[in-house]
C-alpha positions, -999 to 999 in steps of 0.1 A, spaced: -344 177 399 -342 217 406 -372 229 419 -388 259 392 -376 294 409 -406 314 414 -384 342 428 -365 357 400 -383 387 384 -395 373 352 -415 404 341 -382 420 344 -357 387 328 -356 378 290 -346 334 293 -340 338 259 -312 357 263 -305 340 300 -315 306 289 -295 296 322 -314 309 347 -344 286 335 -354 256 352 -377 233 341 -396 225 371 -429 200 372 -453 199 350 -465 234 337 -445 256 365 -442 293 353 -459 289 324 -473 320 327 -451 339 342 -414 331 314 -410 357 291 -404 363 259 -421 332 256 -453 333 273 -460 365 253 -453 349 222 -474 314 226 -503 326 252 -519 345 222 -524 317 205 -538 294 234 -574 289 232 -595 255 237 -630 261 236 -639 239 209 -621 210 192 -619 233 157 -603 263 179 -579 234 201 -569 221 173 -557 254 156 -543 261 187 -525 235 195 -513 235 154 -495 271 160 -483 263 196 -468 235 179 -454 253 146 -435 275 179 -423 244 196 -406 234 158 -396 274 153 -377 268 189 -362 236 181 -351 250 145 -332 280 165 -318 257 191 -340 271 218 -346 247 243 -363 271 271 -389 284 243 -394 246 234 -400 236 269 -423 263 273 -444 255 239 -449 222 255 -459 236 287 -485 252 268 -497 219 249 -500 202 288 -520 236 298 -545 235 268 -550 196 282 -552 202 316 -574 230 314 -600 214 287 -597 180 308 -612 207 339 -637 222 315 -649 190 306 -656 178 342 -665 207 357 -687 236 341 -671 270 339 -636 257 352 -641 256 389 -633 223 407 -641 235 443 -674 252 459 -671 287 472 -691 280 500 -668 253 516 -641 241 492 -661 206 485 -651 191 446 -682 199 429 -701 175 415 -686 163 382 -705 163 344 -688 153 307 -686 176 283 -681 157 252 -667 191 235 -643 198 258 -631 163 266 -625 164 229 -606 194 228 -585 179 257 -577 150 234 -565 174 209 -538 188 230 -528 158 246 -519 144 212 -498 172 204 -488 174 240 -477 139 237 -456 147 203 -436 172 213 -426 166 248 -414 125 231 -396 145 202 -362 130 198 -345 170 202 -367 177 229 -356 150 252 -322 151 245 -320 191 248 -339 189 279 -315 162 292 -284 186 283 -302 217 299 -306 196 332 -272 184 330 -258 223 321 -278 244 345 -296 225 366 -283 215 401 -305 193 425 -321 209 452 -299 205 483 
């Protein structure tokens, strides 16, 4: 698998119109940084309560189908990266207040809590994490992608 190239310019590249220069990387690599796409689905990410997760992760997943109807497989990938964000990110909120994981002081974890409301809005985006990155298109677009433009790092 390529490793995701966090040295092209992306402020600068449109992967919608250079779909192979994309790479799909681990998890939620570039996320933020892939454009047009993270400037078209990061409005619409929010997780602060399950009501506003689950509108959230609704319109991020109305993108993912708007992708896959136009046969874009980068603005797919990144719709789902967005889905795994809203999870990982609530699954922090929920066991650590205000986000952070580590002290300040001395980079200890700090001491964990459950916060029902965000562990709930976690759940929300995993579920439609978990539907988009199984759909049938999805996989095999990504597969095709990999096999197209993706080379193994040497």
């Amino acid at each position: 698998m390529k490793k995701f190239d966090y040295d092209l310019n992306y402020r600068e590249l449109d992967l919608r119109k250079q779909p192979e220069l994309y790479t799909v990387g681990r998890g939620e690599q570039g996320v933020l940084m892939v454009e047009p796409y993270k400037s078209e689905i990061l409005p619409h990410w929010r997780f602060k309560t399950p009501e506003i997760a689950t509108e959230s992760s609704q319109k991020i997943y109305e993108l993912f189908l708007e992708y896959k109807e136009q046969g874009d497989f980068v603005g797919m990938d990144m719709a789902r990266k967005f889905l795994q964000m809203g999870y990982t990110r609530a699954r922090r909120y929920t066991n650590h207040k205000g986000g952070r994981k580590y002290s300040k002081e001395d980079g200890s974890i700090l001491p964990y809590q459950n916060d029902k409301v965000k562990a709930e809005a976690a759940a929300i985006f995993k579920a439609q994490w978990e539907i988009a990155k199984s759909d049938p298109d999805y996989v095999q677009m990504k597969k095709e992608h990999r096999e197209n433009y993706e080379q193994a790092d040497e």
